[in-house]
N, CA, C and O atoms as a Maestro MAE file, in Angstrom:
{
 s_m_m2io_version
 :::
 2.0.0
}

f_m_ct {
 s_m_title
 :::
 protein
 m_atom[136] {
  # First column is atom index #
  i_m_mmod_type
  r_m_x_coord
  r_m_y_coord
  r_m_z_coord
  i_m_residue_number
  s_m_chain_name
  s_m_pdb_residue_name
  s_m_pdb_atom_name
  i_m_atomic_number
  :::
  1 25 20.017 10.321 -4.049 1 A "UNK " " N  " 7
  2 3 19.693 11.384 -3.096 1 A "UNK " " CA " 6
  3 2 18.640 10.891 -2.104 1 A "UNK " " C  " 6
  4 15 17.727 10.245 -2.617 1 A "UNK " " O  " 8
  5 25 18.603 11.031 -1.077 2 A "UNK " " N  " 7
  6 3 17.755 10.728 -0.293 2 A "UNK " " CA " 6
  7 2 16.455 10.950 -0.195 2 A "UNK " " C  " 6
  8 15 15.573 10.180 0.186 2 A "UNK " " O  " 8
  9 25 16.375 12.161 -0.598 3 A "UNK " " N  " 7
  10 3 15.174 13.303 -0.477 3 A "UNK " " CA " 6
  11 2 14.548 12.396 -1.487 3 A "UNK " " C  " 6
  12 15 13.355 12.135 -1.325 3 A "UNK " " O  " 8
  13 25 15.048 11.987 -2.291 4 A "UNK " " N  " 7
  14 3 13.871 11.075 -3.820 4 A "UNK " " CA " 6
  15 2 13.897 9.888 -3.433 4 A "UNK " " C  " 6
  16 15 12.992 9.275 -3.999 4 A "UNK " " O  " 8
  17 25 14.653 9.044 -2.543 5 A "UNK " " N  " 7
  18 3 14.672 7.691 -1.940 5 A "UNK " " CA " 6
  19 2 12.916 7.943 -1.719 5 A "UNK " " C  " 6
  20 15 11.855 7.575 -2.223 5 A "UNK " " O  " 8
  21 25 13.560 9.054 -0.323 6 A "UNK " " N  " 7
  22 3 11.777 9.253 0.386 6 A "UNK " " CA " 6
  23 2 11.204 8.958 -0.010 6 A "UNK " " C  " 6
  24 15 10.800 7.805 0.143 6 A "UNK " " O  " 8
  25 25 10.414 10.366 -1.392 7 A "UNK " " N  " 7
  26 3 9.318 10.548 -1.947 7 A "UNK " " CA " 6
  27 2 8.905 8.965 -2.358 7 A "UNK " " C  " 6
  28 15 7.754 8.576 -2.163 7 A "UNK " " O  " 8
  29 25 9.948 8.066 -2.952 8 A "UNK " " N  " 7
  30 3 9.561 7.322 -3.341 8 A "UNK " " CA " 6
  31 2 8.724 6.263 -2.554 8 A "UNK " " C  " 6
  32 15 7.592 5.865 -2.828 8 A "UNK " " O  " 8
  33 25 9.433 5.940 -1.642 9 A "UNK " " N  " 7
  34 3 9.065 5.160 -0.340 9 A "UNK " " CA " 6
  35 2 7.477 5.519 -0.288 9 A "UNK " " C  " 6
  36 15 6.530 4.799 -0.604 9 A "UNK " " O  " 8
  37 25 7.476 7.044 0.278 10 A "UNK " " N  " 7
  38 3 6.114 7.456 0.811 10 A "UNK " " CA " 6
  39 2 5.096 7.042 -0.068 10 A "UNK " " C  " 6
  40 15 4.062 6.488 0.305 10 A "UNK " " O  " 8
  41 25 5.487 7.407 -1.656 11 A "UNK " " N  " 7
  42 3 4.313 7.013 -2.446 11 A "UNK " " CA " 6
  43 2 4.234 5.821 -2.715 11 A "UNK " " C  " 6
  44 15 3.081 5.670 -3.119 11 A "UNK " " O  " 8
  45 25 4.957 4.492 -2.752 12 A "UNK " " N  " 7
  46 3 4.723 3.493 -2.307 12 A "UNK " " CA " 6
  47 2 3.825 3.031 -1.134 12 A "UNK " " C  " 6
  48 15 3.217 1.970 -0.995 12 A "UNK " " O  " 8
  49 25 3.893 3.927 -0.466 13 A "UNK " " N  " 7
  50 3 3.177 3.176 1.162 13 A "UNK " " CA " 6
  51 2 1.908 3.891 0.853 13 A "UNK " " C  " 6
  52 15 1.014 3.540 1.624 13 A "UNK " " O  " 8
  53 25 1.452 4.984 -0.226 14 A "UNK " " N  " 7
  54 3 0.462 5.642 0.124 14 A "UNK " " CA " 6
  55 2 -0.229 5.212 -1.269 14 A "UNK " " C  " 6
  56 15 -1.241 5.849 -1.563 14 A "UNK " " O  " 8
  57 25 0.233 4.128 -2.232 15 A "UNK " " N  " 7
  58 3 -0.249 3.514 -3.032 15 A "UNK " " CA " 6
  59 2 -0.736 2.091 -2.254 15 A "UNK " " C  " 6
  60 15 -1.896 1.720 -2.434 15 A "UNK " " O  " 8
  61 25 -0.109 1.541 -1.649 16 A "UNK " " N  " 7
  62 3 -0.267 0.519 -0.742 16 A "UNK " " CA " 6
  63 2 -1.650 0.191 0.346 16 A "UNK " " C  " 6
  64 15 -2.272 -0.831 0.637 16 A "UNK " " O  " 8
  65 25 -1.758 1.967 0.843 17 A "UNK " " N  " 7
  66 3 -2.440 2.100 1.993 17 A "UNK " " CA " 6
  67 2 -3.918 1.346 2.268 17 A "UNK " " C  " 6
  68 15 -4.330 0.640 3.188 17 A "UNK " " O  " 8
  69 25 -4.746 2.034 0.536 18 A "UNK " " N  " 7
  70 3 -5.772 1.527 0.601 18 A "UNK " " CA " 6
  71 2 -6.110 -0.183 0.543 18 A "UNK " " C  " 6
  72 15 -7.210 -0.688 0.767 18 A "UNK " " O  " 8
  73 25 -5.133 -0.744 0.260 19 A "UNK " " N  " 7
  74 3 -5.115 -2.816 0.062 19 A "UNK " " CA " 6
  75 2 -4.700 -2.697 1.593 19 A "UNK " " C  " 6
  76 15 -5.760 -3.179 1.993 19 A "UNK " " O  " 8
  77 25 -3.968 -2.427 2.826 20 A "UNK " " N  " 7
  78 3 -3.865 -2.385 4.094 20 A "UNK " " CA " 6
  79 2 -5.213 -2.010 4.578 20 A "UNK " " C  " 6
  80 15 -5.854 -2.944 5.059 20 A "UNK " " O  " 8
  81 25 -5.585 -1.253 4.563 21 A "UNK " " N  " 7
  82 3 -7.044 -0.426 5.531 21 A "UNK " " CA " 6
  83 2 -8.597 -1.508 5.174 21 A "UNK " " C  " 6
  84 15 -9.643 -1.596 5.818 21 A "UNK " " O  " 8
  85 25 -8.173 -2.183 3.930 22 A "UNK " " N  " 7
  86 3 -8.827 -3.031 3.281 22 A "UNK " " CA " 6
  87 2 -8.691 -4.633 4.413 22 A "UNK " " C  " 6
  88 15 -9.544 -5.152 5.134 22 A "UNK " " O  " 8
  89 25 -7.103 -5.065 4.105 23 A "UNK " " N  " 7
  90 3 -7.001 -6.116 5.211 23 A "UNK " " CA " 6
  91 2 -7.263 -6.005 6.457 23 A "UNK " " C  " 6
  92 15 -7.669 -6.975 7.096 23 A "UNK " " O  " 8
  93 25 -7.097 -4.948 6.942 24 A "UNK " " N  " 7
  94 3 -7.473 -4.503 7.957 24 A "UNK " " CA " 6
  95 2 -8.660 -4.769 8.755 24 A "UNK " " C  " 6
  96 15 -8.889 -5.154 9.902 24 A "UNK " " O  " 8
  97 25 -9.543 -4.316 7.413 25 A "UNK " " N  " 7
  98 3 -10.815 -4.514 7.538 25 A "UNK " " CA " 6
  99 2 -11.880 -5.890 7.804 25 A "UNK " " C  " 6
  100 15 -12.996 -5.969 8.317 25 A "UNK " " O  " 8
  101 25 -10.869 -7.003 7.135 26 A "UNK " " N  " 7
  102 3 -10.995 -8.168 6.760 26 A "UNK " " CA " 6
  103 2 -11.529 -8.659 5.553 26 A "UNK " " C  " 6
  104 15 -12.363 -9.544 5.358 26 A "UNK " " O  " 8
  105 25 -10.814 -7.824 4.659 27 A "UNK " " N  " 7
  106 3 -11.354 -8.129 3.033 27 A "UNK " " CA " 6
  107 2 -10.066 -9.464 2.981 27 A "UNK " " C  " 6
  108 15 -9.154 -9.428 3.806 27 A "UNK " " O  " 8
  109 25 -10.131 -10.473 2.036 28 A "UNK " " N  " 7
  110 3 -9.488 -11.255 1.738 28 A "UNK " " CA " 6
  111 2 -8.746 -10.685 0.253 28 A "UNK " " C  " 6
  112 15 -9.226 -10.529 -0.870 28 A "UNK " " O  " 8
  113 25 -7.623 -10.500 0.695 29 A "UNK " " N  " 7
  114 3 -6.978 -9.697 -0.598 29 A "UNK " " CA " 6
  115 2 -6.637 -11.196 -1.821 29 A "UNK " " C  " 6
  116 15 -6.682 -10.915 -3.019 29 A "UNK " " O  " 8
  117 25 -6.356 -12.514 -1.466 30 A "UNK " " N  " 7
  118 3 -6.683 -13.263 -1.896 30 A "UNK " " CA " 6
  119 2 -7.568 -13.528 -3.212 30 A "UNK " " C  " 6
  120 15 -7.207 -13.611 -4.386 30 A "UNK " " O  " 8
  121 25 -8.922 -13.638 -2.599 31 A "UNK " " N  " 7
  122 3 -10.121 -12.817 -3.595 31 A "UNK " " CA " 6
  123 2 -10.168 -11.979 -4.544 31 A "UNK " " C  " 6
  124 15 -10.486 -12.018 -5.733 31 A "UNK " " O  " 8
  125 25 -9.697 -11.004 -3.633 32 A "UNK " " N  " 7
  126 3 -9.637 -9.659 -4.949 32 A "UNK " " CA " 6
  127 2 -8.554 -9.739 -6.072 32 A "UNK " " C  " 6
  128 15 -8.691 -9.105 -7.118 32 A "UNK " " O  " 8
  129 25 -7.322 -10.649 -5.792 33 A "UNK " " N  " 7
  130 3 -6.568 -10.875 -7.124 33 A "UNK " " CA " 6
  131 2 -6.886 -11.770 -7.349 33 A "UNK " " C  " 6
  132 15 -5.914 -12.524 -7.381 33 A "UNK " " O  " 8
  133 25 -7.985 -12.385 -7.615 34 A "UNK " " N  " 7
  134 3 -8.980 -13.245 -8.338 34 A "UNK " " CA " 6
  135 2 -7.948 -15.005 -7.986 34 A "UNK " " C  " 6
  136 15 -8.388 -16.074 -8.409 34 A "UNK " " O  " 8
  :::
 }
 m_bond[135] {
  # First column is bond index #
  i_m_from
  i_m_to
  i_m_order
  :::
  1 1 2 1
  2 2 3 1
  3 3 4 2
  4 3 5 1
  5 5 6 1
  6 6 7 1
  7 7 8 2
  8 7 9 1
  9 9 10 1
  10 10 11 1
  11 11 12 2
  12 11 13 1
  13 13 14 1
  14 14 15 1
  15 15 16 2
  16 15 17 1
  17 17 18 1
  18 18 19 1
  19 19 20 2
  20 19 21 1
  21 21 22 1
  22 22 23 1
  23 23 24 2
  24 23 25 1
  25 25 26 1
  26 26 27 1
  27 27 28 2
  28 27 29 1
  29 29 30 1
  30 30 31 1
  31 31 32 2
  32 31 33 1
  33 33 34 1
  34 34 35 1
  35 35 36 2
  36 35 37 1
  37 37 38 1
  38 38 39 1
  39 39 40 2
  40 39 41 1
  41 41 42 1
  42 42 43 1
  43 43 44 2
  44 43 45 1
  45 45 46 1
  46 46 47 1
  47 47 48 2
  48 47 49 1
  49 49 50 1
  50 50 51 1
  51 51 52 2
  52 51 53 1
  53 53 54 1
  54 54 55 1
  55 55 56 2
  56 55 57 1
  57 57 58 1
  58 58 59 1
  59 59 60 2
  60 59 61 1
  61 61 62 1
  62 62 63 1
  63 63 64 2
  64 63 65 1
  65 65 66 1
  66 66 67 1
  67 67 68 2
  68 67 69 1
  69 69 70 1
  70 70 71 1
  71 71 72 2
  72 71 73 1
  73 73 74 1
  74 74 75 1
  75 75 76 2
  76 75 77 1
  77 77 78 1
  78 78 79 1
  79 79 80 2
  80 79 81 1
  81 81 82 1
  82 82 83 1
  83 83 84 2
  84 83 85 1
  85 85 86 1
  86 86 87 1
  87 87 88 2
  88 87 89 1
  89 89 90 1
  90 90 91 1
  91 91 92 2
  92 91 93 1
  93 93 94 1
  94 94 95 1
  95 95 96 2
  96 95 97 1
  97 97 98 1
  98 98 99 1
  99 99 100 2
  100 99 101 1
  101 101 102 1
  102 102 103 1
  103 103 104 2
  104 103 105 1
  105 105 106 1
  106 106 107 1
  107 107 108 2
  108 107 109 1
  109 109 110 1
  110 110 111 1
  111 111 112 2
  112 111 113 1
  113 113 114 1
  114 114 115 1
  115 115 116 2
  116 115 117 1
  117 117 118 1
  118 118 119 1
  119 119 120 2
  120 119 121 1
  121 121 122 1
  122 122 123 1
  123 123 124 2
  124 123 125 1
  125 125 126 1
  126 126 127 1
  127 127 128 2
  128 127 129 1
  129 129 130 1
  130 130 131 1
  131 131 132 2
  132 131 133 1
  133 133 134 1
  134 134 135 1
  135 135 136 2
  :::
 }
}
């Protein structure tokens, strides 16, 4: 169904968001997975 494709998607990207806003920032995500 699509409608649960979505949800899924979205909460992917909105699990994601904070490691983006992070690179963003110029954290070295590198680093942080040790």
């Amino acid at each position: 169904m699509v409608a649960e494709t979505t949800k899924r998607v979205v909460h992917q990207l909105r699990e994601l968001s904070p490691l983006w806003d992070m690179y963003k920032d110029g954290v070295d995500l590198e680093k942080l997975n040790g």
